[in-house]
N, C-alpha and C positions, 0 to 999 in steps of 0.2 A: 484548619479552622480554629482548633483550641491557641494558635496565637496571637488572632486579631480579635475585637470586641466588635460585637455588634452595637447597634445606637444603645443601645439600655446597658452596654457595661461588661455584658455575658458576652464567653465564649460561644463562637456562632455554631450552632445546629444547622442540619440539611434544608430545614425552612425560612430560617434565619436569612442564611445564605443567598439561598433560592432570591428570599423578597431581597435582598439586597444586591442581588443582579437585576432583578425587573426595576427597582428605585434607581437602575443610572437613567443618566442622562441619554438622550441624542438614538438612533439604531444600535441597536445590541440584541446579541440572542437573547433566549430565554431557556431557561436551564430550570427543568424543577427540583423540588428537593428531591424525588424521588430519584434523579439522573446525580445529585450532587451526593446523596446516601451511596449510592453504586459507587461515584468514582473516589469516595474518601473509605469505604470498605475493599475496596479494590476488586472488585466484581465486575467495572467497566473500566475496561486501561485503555483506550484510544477514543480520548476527548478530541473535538475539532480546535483546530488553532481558534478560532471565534471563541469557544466555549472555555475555550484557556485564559484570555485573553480577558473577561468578561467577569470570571470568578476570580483573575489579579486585581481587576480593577475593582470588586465588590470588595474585596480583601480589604480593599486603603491602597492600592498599589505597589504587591508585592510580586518580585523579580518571577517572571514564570517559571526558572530553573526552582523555586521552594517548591512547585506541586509534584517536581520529579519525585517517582519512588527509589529513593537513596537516599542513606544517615547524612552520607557528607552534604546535603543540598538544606539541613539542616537549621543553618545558622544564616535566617532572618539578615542578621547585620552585615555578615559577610557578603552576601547576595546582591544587596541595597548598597553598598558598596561597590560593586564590581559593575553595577549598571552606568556608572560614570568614567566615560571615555576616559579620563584621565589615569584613573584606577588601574584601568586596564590595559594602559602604556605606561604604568608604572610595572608591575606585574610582567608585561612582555621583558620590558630591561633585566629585570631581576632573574627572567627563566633562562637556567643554563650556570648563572653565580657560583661557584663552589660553596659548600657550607661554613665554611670558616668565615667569607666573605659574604654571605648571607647574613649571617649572625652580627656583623659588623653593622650591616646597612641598617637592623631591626633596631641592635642599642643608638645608635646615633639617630631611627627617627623616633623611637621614647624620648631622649634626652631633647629634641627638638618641641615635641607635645610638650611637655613637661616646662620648658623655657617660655613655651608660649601661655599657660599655665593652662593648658587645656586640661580635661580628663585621660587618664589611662584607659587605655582596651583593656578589657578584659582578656587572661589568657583565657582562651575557653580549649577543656581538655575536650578528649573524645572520651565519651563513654561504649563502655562496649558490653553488649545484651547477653543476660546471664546465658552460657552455654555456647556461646556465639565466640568466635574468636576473629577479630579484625586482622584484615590483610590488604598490605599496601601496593594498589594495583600498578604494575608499569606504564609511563604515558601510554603505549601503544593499547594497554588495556584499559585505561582509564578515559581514552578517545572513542575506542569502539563501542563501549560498554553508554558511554553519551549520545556516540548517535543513535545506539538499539533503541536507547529511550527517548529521542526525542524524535524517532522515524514517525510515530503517528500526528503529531504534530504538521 
């Protein structure tokens, strides 16, 4: 909630929110702030696909993987990126690349942005929570561990 703005500017609260699922358009549920207070304190963790669906679109429409409870689901940009099929047969190409030859394909598409005189990405590091130490999951575990969370879905 604290990264999208409600109409006035402010980061959205659970009423915020709330009214900005009943202001869509067309059939949609309805979610109150008391049920959007649960599921952003994590007190209620099996929201219905509708009610996922409803509070991306109240968001601005953000990718539903951002509401996952996980660091890496994190980054907004990455997300909204990855919703465009092309993204993600880019990506399929690239899984499996040795790193040396990864590293290759990253400078040659900066230097490609860069000619088109587009903007750089930003690297964006991982931060990691005081006391907490980051561990980088094997695909096998980084699959299971996707669908645990998105079984109620």
């Amino acid at each position: 909630m604290t990264s999208r703005r409600d109409t006035n500017g402010r980061a959205h609260t659970s009423r915020s929110l709330s009214a900005s699922v009943d202001a869509l358009p067309g059939d949609h549920v309805s979610v109150s702030h008391a049920a959007v207070a649960k599921l952003a304190n994590g007190s209620q963790d099996n929201p219905t696909v509708a009610t996922i669906v409803a509070l991306c679109e109240a968001l601005g429409g953000v990718p539903p993987a951002h509401l996952l409870p996980h660091d890496s689901y994190d980054d907004l940009g990455a997300l909204e990126a990855f919703e465009d099929p092309s993204a993600r047969r880019v990506l399929a190409l690239l899984n499996g690349l040795p790193d040396s030859e990864l590293r290759n394909v990253i400078a040659d598409l900066e230097r490609r942005r860069a000619d088109l005189g587009m903007a750089p990405v930003p690297h964006r590091e991982t931060t990691e929570k005081p006391g907490r130490r980051q561990r980088r999951r094997s695909k096998d575990e980084a699959a299971k561990y996707a669908a645990d969370a998105l079984e109620g879905l």
